[in-house]
ZAKETI-527226 format. One record per residue: chain; z, y, x of N, C-alpha, C in turn. Coordinates in steps of 0.2 Angstrom, whole numbers, padded with zeros to 4 digits, m for minus. Layout:
// residues N
<chain: A | nzz: Z | nyy: Y | nxx: X | cazz: Z | cayy: Y | caxx: X | czz: Z | cyy: Y | cxx: X>
...
***
This chain:
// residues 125
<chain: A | nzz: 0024 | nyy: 0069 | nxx: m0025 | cazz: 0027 | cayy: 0062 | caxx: m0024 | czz: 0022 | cyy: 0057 | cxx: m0024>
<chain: A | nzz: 0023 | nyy: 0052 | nxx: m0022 | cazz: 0020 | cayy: 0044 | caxx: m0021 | czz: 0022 | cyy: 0040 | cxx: m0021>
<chain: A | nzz: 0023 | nyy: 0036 | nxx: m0025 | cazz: 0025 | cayy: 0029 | caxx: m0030 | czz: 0021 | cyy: 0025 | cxx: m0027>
<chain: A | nzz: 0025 | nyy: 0019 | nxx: m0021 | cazz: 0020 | cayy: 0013 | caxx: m0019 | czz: 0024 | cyy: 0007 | cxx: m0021>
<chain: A | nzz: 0018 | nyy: 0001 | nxx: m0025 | cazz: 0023 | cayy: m0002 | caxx: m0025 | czz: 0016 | cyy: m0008 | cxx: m0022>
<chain: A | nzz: 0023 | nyy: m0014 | nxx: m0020 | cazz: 0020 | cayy: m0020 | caxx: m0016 | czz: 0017 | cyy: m0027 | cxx: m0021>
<chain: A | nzz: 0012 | nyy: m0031 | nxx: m0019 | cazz: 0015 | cayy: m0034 | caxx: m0022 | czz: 0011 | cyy: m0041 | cxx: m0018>
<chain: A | nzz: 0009 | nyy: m0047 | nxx: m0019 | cazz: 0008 | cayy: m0053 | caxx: m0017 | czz: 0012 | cyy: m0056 | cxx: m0013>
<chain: A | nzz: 0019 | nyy: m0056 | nxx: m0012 | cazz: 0023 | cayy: m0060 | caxx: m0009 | czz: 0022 | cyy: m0066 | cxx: m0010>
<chain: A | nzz: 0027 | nyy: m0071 | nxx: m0008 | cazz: 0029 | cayy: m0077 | caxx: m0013 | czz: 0028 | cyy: m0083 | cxx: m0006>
<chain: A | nzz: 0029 | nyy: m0088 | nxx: m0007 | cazz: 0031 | cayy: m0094 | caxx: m0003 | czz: 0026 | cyy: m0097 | cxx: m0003>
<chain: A | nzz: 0026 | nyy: m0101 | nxx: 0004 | cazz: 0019 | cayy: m0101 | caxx: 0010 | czz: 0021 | cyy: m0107 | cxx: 0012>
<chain: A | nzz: 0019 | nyy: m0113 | nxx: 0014 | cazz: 0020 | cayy: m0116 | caxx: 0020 | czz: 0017 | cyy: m0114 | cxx: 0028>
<chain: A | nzz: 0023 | nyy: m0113 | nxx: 0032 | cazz: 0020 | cayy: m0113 | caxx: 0037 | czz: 0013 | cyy: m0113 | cxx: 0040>
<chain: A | nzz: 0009 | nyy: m0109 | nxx: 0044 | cazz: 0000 | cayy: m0111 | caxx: 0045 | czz: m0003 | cyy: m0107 | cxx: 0038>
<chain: A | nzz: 0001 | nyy: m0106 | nxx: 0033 | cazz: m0003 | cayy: m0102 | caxx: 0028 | czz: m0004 | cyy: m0097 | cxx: 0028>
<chain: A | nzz: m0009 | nyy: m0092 | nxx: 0024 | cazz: m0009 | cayy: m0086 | caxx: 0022 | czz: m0009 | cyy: m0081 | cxx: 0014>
<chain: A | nzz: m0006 | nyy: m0076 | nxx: 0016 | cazz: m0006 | cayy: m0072 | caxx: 0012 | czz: m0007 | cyy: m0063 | cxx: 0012>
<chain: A | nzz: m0009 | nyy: m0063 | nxx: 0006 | cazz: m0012 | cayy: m0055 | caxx: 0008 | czz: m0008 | cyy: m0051 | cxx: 0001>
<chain: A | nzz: m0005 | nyy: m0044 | nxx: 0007 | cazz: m0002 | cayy: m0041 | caxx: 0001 | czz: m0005 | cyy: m0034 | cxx: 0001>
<chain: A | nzz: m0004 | nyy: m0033 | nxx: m0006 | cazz: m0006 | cayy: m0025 | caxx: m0009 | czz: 0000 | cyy: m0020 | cxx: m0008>
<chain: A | nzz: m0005 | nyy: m0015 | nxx: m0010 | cazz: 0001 | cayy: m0008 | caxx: m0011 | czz: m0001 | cyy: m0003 | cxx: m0015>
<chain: A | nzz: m0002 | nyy: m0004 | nxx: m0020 | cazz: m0003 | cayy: 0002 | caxx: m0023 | czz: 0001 | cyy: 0008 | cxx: m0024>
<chain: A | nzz: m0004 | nyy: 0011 | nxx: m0024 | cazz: 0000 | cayy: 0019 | caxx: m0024 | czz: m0003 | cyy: 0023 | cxx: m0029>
<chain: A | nzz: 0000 | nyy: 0028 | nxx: m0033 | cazz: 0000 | cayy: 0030 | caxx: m0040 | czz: 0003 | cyy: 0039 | cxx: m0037>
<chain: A | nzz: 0002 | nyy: 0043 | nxx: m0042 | cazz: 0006 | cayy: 0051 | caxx: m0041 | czz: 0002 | cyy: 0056 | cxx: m0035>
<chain: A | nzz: m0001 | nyy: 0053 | nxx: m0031 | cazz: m0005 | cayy: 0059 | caxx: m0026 | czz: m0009 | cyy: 0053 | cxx: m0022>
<chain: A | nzz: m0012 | nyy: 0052 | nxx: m0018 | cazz: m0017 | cayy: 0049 | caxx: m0014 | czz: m0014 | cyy: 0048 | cxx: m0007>
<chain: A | nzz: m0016 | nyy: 0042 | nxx: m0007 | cazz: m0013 | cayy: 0042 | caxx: 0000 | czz: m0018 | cyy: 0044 | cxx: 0008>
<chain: A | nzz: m0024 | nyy: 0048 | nxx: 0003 | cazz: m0028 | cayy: 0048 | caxx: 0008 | czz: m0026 | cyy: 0053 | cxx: 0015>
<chain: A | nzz: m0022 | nyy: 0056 | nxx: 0015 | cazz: m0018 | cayy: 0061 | caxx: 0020 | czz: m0015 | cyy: 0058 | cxx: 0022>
<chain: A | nzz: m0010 | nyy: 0050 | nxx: 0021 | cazz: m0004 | cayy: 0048 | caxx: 0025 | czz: m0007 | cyy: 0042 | cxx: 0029>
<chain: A | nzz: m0004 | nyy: 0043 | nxx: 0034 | cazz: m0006 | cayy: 0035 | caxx: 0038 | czz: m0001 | cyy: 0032 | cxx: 0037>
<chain: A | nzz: m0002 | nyy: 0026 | nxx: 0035 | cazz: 0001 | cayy: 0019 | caxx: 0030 | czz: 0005 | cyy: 0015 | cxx: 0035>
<chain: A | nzz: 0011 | nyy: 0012 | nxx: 0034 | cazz: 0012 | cayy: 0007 | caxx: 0039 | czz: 0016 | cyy: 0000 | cxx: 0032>
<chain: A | nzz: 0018 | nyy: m0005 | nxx: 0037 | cazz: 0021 | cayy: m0010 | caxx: 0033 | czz: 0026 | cyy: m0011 | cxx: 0039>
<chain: A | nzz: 0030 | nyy: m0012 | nxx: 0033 | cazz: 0038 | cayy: m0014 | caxx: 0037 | czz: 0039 | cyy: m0022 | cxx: 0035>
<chain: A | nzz: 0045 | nyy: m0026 | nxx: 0039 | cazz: 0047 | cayy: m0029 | caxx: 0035 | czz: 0057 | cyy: m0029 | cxx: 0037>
<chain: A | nzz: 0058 | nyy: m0034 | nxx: 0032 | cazz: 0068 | cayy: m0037 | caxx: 0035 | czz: 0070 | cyy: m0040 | cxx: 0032>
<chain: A | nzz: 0072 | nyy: m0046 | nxx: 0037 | cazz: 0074 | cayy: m0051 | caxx: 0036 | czz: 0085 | cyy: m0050 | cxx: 0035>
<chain: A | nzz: 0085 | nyy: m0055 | nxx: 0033 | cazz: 0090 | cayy: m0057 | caxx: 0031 | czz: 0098 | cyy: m0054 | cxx: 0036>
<chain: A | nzz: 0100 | nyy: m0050 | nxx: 0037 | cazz: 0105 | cayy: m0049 | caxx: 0042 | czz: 0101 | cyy: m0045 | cxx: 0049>
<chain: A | nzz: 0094 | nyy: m0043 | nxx: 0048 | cazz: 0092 | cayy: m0039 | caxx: 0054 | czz: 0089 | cyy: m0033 | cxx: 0048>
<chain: A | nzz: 0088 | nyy: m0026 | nxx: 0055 | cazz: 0086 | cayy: m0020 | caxx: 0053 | czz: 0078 | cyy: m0021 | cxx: 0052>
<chain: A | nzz: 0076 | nyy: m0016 | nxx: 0049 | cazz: 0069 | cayy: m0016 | caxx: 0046 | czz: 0066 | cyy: m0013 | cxx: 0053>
<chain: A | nzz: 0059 | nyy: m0018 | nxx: 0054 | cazz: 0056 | cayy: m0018 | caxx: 0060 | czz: 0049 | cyy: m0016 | cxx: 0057>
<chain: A | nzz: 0046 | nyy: m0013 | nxx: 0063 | cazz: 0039 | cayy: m0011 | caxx: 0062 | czz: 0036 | cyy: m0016 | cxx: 0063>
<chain: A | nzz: 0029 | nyy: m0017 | nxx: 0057 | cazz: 0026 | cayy: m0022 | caxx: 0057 | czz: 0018 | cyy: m0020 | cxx: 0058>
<chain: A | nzz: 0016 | nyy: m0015 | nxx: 0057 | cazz: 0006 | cayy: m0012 | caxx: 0058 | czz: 0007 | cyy: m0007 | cxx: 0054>
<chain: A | nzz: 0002 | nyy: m0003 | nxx: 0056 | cazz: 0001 | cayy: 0005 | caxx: 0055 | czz: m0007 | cyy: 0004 | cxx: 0056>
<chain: A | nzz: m0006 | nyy: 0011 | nxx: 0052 | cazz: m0016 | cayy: 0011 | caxx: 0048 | czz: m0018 | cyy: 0020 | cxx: 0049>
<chain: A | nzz: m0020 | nyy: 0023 | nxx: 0052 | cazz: m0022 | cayy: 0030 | caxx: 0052 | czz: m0024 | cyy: 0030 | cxx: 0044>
<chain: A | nzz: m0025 | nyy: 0039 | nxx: 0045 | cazz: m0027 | cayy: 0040 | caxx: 0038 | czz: m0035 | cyy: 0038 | cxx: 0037>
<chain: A | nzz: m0040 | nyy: 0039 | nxx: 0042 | cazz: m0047 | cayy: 0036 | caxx: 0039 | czz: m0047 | cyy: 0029 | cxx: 0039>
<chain: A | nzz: m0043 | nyy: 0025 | nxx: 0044 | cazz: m0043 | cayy: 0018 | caxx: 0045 | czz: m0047 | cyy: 0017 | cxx: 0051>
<chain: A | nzz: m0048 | nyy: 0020 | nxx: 0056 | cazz: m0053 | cayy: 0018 | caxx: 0060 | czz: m0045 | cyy: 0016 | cxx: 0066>
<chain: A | nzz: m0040 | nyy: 0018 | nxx: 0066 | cazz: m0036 | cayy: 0015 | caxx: 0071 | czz: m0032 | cyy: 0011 | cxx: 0068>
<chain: A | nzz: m0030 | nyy: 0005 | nxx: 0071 | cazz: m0022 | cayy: 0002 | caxx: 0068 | czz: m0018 | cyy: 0000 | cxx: 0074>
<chain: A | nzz: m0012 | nyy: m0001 | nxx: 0071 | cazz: m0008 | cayy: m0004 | caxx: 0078 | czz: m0002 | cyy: m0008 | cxx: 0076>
<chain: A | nzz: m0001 | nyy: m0015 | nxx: 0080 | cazz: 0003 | cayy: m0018 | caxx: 0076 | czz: 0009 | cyy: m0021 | cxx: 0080>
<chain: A | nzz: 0016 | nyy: m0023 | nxx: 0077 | cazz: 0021 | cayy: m0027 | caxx: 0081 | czz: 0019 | cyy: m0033 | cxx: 0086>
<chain: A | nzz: 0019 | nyy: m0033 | nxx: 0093 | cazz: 0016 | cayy: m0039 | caxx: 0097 | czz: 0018 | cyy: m0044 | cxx: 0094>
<chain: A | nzz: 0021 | nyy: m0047 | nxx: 0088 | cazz: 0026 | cayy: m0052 | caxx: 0086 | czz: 0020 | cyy: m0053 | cxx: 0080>
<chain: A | nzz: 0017 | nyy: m0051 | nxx: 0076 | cazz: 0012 | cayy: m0051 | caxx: 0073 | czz: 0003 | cyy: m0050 | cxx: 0075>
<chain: A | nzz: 0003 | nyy: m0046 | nxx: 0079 | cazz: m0001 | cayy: m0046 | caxx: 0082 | czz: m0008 | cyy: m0052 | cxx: 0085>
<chain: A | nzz: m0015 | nyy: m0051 | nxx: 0082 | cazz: m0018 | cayy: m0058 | caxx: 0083 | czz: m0019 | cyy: m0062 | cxx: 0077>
<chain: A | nzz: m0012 | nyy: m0060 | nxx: 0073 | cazz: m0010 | cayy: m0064 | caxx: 0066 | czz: m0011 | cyy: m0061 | cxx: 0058>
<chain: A | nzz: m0010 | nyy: m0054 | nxx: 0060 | cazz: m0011 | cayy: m0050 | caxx: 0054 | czz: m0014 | cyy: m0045 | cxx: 0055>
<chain: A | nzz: m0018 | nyy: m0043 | nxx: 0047 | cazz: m0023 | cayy: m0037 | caxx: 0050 | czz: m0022 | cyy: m0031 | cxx: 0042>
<chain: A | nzz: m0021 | nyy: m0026 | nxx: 0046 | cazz: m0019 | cayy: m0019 | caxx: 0040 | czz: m0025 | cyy: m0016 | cxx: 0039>
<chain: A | nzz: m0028 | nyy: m0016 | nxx: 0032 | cazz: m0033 | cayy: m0011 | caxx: 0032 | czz: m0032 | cyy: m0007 | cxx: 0025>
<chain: A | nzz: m0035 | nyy: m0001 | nxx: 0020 | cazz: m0033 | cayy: 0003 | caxx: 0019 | czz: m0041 | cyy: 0003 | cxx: 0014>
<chain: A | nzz: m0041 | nyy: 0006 | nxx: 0006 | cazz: m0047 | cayy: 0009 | caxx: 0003 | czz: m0044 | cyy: 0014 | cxx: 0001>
<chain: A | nzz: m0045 | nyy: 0020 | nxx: 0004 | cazz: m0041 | cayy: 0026 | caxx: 0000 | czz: m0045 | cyy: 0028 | cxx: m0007>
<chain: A | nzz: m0051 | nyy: 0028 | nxx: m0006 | cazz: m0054 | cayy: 0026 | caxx: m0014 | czz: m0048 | cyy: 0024 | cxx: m0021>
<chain: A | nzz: m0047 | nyy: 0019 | nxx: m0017 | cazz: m0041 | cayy: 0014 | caxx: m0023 | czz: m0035 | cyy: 0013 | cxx: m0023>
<chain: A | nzz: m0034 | nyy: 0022 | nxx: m0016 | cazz: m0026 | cayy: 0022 | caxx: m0018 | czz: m0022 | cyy: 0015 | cxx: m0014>
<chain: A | nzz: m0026 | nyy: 0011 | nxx: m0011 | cazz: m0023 | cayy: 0007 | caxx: m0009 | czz: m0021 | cyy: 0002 | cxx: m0003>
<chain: A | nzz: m0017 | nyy: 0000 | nxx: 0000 | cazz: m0016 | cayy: m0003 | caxx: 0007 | czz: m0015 | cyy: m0011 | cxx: 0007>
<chain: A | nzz: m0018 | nyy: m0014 | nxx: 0012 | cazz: m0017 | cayy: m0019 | caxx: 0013 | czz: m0014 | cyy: m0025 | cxx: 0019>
<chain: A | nzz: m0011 | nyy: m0031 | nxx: 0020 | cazz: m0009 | cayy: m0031 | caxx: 0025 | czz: m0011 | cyy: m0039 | cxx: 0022>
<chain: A | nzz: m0016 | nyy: m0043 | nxx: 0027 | cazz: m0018 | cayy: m0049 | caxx: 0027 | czz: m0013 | cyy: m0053 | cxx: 0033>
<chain: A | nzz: m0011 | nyy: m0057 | nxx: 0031 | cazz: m0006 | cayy: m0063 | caxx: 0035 | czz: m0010 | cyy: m0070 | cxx: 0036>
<chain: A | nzz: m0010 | nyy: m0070 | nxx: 0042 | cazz: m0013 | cayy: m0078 | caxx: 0042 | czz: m0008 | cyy: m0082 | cxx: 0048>
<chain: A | nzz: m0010 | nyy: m0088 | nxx: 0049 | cazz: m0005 | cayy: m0093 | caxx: 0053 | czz: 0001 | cyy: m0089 | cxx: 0052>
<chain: A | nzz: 0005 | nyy: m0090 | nxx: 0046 | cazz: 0012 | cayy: m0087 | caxx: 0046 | czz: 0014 | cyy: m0091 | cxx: 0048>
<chain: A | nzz: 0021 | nyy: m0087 | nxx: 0052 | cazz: 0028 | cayy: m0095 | caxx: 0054 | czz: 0033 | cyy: m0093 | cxx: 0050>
<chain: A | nzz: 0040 | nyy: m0097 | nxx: 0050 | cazz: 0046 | cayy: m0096 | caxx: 0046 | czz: 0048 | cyy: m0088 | cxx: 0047>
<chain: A | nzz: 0047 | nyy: m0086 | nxx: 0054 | cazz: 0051 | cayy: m0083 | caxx: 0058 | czz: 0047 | cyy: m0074 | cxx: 0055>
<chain: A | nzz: 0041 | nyy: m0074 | nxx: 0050 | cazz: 0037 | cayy: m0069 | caxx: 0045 | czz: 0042 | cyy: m0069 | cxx: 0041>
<chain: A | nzz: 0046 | nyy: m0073 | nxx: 0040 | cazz: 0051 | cayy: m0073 | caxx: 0032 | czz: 0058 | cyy: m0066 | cxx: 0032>
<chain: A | nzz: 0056 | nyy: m0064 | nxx: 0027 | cazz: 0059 | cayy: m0056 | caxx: 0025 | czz: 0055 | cyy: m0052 | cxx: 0020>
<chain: A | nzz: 0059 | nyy: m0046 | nxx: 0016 | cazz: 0054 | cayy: m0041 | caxx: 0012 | czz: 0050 | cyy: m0038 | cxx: 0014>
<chain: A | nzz: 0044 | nyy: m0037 | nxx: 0014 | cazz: 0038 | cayy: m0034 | caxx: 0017 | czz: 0039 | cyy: m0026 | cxx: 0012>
<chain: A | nzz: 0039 | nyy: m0019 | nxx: 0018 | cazz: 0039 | cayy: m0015 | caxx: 0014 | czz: 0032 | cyy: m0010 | cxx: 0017>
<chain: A | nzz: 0030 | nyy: m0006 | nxx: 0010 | cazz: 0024 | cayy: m0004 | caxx: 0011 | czz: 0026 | cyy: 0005 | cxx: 0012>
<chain: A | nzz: 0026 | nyy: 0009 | nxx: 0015 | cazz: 0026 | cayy: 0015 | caxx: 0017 | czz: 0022 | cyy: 0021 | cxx: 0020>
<chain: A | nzz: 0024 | nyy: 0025 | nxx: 0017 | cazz: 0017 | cayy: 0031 | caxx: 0020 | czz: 0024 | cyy: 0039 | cxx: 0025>
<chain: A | nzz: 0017 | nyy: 0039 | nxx: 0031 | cazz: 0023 | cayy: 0045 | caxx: 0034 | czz: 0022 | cyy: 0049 | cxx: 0032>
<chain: A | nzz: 0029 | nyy: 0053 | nxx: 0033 | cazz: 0030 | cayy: 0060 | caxx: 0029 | czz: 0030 | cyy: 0066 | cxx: 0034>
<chain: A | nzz: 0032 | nyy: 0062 | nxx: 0043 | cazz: 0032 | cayy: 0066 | caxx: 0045 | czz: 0028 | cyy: 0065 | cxx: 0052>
<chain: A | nzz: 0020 | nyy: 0069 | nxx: 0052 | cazz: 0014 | cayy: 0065 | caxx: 0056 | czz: 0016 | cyy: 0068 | cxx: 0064>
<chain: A | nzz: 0022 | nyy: 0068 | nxx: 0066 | cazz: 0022 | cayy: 0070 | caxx: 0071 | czz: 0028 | cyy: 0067 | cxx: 0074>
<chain: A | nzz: 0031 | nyy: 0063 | nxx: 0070 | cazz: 0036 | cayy: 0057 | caxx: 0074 | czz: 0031 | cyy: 0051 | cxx: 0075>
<chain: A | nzz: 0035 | nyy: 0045 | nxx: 0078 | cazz: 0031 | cayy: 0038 | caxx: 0079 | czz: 0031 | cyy: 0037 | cxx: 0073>
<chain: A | nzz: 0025 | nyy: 0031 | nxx: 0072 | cazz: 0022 | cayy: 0029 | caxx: 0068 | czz: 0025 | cyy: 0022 | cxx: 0068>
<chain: A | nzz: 0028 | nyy: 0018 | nxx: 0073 | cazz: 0035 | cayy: 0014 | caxx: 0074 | czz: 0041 | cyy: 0016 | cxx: 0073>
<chain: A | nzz: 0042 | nyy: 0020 | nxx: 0070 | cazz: 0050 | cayy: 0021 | caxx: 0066 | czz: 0051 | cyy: 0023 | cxx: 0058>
<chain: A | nzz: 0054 | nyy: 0018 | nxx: 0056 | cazz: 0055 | cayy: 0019 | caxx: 0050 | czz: 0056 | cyy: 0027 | cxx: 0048>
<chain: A | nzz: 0061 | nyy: 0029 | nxx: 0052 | cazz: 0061 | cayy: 0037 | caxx: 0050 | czz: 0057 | cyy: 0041 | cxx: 0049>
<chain: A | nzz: 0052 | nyy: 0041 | nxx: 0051 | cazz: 0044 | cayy: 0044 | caxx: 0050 | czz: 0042 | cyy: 0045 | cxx: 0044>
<chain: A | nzz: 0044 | nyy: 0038 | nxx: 0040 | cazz: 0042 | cayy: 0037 | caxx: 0035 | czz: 0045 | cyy: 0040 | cxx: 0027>
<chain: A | nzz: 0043 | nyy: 0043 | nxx: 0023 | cazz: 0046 | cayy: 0048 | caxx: 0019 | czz: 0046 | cyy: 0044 | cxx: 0009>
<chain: A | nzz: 0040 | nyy: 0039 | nxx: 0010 | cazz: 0038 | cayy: 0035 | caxx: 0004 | czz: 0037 | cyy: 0031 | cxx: 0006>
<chain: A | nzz: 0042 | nyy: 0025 | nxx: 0001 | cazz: 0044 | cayy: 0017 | caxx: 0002 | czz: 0042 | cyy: 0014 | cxx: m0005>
<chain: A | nzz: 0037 | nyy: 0006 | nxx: m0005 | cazz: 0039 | cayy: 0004 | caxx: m0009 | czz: 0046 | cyy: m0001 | cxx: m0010>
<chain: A | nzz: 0045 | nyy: m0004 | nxx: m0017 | cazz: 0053 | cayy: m0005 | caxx: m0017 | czz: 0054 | cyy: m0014 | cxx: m0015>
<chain: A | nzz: 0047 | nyy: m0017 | nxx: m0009 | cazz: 0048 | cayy: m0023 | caxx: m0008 | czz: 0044 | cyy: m0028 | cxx: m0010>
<chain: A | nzz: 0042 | nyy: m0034 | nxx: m0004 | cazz: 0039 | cayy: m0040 | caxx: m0007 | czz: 0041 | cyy: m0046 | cxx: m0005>
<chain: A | nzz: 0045 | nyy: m0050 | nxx: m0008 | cazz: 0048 | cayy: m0056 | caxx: m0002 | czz: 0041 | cyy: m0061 | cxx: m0001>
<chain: A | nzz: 0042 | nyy: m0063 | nxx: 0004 | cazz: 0040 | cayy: m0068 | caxx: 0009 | czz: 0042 | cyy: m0072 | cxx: 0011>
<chain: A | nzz: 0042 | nyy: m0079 | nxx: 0009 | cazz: 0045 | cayy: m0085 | caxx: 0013 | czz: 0041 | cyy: m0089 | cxx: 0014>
<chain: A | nzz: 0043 | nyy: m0092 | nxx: 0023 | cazz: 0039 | cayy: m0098 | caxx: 0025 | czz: 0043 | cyy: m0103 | cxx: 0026>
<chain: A | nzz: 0040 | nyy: m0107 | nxx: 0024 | cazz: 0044 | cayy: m0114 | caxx: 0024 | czz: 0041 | cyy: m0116 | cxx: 0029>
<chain: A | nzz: 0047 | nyy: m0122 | nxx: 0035 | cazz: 0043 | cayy: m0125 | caxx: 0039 | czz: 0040 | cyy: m0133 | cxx: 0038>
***
């Protein structure tokens, strides 16, 4: 089992930045390739960047893209997702997740086996 939990949300103006964590606890995350999700108010949970297991590849939502960057210390058990020039249109709970299953898309949630339990996000415009 794998216990991830999120954490450095919190309220931003517009053009700001934020960096969030994910600690993971109960096995290593060094075997799973790591993604972050996010969902907003009234919409489904959207893939937001994806981190291979060494960290040599990422891939991110064209909608983020440019703007946010995933990196990973498997040393520390830990995953990253750095936000900059955020817009209102970033606001939602950011979840931090590992696949369970390496042979589905790394773009769908279902892949994913271990959720943490969430970080809000809000930009103010």
């Amino acid at each position: 089992q794998v216990q991830l939990v999120e954490s450095g949300g919190g309220l931003v103006q517009a053009g700001g930045s934020l960096r969030l964590s994910c600690a993971a606890s109960g096995r290593s995350i060094s075997s799973y390739l790591m993604g972050w999700f996010r969902q907003a108010p009234g919409k489904e949970r959207e893939f937001v960047a994806s981190i291979s297991i060494s960290g040599s590849s990422t891939d991110y939502a064209d909608s983020v893209k440019g703007r946010f960057t995933i990196s990973r210390d498997n040393a520390k058990n830990t995953v990253f997702l750095q936000m900059n020039s955020l817009k209102p249109e970033d606001t939602a709970v950011y979840y931090c997740a590992a696949r369970t299953s390496p042979l589905s898309s790394r773009w769908s949630s279902t892949s994913y086996g271990y959720w943490g339990q969430g970080t809000q996000v809000t930009i103010s415009s």
